[in-house]
C-alpha positions as CSV (number, residue, x, y, z in Angstrom):
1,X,12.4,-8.0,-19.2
2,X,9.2,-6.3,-20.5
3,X,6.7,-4.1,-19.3
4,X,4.5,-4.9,-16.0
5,X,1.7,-7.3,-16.8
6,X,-2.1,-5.3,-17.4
7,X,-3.1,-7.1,-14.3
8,X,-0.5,-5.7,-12.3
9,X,-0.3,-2.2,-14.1
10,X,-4.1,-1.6,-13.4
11,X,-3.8,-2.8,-9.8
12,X,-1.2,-0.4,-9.2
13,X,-3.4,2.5,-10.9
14,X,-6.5,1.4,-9.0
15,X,-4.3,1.4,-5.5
16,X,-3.5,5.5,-6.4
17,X,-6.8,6.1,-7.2
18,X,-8.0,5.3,-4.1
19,X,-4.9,6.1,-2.0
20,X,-5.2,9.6,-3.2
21,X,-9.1,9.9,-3.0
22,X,-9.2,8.8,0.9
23,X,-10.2,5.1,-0.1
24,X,-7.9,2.2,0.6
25,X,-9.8,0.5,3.2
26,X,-12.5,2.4,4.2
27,X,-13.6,0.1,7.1
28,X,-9.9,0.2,8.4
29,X,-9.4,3.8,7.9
30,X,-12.7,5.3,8.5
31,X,-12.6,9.1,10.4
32,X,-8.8,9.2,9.4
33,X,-7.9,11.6,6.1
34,X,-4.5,11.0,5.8
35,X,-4.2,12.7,3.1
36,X,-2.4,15.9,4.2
37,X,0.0,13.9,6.3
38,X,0.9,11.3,4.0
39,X,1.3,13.7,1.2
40,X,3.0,16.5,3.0
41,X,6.1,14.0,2.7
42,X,7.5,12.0,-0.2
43,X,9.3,9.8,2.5
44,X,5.9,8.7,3.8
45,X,3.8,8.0,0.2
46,X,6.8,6.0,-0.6
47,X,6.6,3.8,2.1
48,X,2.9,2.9,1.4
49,X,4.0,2.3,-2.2
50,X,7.2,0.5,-0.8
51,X,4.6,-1.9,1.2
52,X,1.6,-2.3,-1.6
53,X,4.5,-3.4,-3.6
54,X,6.4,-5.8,-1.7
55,X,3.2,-7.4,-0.6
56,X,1.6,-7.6,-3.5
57,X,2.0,-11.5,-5.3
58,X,1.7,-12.2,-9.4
59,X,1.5,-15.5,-10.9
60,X,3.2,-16.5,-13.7
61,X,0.9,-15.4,-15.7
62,X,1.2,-11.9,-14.8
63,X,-2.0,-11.8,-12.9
64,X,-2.4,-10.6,-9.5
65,X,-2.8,-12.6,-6.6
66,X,-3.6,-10.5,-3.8
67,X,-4.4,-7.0,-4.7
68,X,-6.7,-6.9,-1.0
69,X,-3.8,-8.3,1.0
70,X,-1.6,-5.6,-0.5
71,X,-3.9,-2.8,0.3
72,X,-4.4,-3.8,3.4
73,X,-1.2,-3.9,4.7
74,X,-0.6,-0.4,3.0
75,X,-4.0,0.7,5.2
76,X,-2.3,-0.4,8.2
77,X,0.8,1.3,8.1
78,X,-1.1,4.6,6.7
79,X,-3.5,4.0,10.0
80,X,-0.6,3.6,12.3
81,X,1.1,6.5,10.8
82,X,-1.8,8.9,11.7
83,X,-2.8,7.2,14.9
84,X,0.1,5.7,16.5
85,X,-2.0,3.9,19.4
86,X,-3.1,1.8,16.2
87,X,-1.5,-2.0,16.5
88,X,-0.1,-3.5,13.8
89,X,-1.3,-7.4,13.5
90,X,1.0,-9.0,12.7
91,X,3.2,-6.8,13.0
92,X,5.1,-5.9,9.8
93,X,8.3,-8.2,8.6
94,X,11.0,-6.5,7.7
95,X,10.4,-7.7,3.9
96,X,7.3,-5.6,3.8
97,X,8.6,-2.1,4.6
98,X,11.9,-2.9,2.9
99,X,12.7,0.2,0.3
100,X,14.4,-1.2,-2.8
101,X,16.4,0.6,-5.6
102,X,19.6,2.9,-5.8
């Protein structure tokens, strides 16, 4: 196999960007820096990683599908993660959160 596709490369590049400047979803994650909490940890940066990733859909073309969805669902767990009264919907699949590698 070759390298990632562009598409999915700068998708991934634009979702650190604004992971680490206190942008994914600003509507979602307004008043919440979770910045010092989610990088106090590996364990918890990994997991958003862990979900942009497994969410996140390419075509055969190597062109991403759903760069929003992916961030989104990353925004979710990063907002239940800092405010735990915060509600999941849906609730994540075990698919999503699902770490992968050795």
């Amino acid at each position: 196999m070759g390298h990632l596709p562009v598409d999915v490369r700068a998708s991934l590049r634009f979702f650190a960007f604004y992971l680490a400047n206190g942008t994914i979803d600003v509507d979602l994650l307004e008043g919440f820096d979770y910045r010092p909490s989610l990088f106090a940890f590996g364990s918890s940066l990994e997991q958003v990683f862990a979900i942009y990733g497994n969410v996140l859909e390419v075509d055969a073309d190597g062109e991403v599908l759903n760069d929003g969805d992916a961030q989104y669902r990353a925004a979710q767990w990063i907002r239940h993660f800092c405010d735990p009264t915060y509600e999941v919907d849906p609730p994540f699949q075990a698919w999503e959160t699902e770490l992968h590698g050795p």
